[in-house]
C-alpha positions as CSV (number, residue, x, y, z in Angstrom):
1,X,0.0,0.0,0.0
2,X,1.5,3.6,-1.1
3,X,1.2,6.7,0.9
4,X,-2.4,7.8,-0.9
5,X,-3.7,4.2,-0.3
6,X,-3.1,4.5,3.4
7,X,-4.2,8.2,3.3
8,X,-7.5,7.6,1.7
9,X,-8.1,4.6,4.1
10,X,-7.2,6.7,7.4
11,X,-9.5,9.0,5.7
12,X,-12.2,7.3,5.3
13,X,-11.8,5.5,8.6
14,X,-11.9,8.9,10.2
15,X,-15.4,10.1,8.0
16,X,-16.8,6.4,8.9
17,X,-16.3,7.1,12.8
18,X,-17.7,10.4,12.7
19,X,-20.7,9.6,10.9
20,X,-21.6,7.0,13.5
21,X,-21.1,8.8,16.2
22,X,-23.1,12.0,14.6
23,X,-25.9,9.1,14.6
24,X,-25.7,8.4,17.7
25,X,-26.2,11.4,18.4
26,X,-29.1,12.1,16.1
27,X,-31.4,9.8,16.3
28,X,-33.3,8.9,19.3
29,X,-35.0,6.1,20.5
30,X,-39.2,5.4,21.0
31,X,-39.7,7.5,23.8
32,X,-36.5,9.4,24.2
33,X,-36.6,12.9,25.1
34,X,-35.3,14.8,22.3
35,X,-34.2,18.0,24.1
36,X,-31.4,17.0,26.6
37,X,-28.6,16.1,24.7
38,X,-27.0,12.3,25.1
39,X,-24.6,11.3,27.2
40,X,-21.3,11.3,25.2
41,X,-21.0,7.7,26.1
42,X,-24.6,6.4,24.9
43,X,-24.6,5.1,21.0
44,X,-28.1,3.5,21.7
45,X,-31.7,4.2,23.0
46,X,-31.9,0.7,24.6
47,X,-29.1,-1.8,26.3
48,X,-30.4,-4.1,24.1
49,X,-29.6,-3.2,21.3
50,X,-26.0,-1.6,21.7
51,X,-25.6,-5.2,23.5
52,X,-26.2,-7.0,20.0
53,X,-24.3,-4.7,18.2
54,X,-21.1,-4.6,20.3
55,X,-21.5,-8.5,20.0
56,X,-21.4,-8.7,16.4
57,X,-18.8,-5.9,16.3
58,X,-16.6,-8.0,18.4
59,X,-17.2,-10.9,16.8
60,X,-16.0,-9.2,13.6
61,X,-13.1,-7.8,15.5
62,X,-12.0,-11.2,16.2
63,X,-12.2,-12.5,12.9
64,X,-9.8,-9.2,11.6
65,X,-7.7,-9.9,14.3
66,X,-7.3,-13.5,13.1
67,X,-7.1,-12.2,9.6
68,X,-4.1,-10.5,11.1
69,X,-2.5,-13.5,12.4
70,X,-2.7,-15.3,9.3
71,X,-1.7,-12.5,7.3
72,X,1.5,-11.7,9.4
73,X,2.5,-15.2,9.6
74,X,1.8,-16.5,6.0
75,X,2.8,-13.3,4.4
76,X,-0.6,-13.2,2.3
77,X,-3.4,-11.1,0.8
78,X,-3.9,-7.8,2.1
79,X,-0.4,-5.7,3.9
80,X,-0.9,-6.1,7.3
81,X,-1.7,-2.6,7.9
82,X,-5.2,-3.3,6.1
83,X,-5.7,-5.5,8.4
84,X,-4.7,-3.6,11.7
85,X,-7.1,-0.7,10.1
86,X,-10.3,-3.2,9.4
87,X,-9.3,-4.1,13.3
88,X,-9.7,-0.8,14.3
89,X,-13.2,-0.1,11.8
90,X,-14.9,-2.8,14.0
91,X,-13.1,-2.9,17.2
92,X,-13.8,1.1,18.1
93,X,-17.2,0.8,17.6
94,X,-18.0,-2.6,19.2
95,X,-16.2,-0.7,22.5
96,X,-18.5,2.2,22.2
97,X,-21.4,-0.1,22.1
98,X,-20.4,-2.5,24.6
99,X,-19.5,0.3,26.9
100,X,-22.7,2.1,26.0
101,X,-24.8,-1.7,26.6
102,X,-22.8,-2.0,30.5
103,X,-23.3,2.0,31.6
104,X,-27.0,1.4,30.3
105,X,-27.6,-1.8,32.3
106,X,-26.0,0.2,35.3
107,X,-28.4,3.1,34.9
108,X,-31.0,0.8,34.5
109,X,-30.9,-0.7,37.9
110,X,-29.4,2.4,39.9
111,X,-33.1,4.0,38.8
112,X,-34.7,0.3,40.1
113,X,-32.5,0.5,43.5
114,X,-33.8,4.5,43.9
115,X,-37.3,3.5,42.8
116,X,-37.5,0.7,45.6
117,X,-35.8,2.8,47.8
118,X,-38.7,5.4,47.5
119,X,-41.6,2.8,47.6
């Protein structure tokens, strides 16, 4: 890979990220109040869902990663630093989800623990 190959795919790595996290940002779940702003850690509307997708973002991860392996051992396909970028394409986001999916849950039952509390 030459010096514009590797530009263009830090560039679009960067423009990929920021368009996901602009989403997240965006669009709201069923229910969610739309005037306070997110927290800067919440991709999702539900733990649910940013569960499932830091799941299969991981999963991918994994797979790049082992891509990676291969690659650096057998000294085939793609340049390795292909493969440490596609590692970081679905690795960054299946943190931000799986972070997002744990502080959720956390939320979740600090407002059952008050609401009991209250009762």
């Amino acid at each position: 890979m030459g010096v514009a190959g590797l530009a263009s795919s830090v560039l679009f790595l960067v423009y990929d990220f920021a368009v996901l996290l602009i989403g997240a940002r965006i669009f709201r779940g069923k229910g969610e109040p739309v005037a306070p702003p997110r927290p800067w850690w919440q991709m999702t509307a539900r733990q649910k869902l940013s569960n499932n997708l830091g799941s299969w973002l991981t999963v991918l991860t994994t797979l790049a990663v082992a891509g990676l392996v291969i690659s650096f051992f057998a000294h085939l396909g793609p340049s390795n630093l292909d493969i440490v970028l596609l590692v970081l394409y679905f690795g960054v986001p299946a943190y931000l989800y799986l972070n997002s999916a744990a502080r959720l849950k956390s939320d979740r039952e600090s407002e059952e623990l008050s609401a009991q509390a209250i009762s």
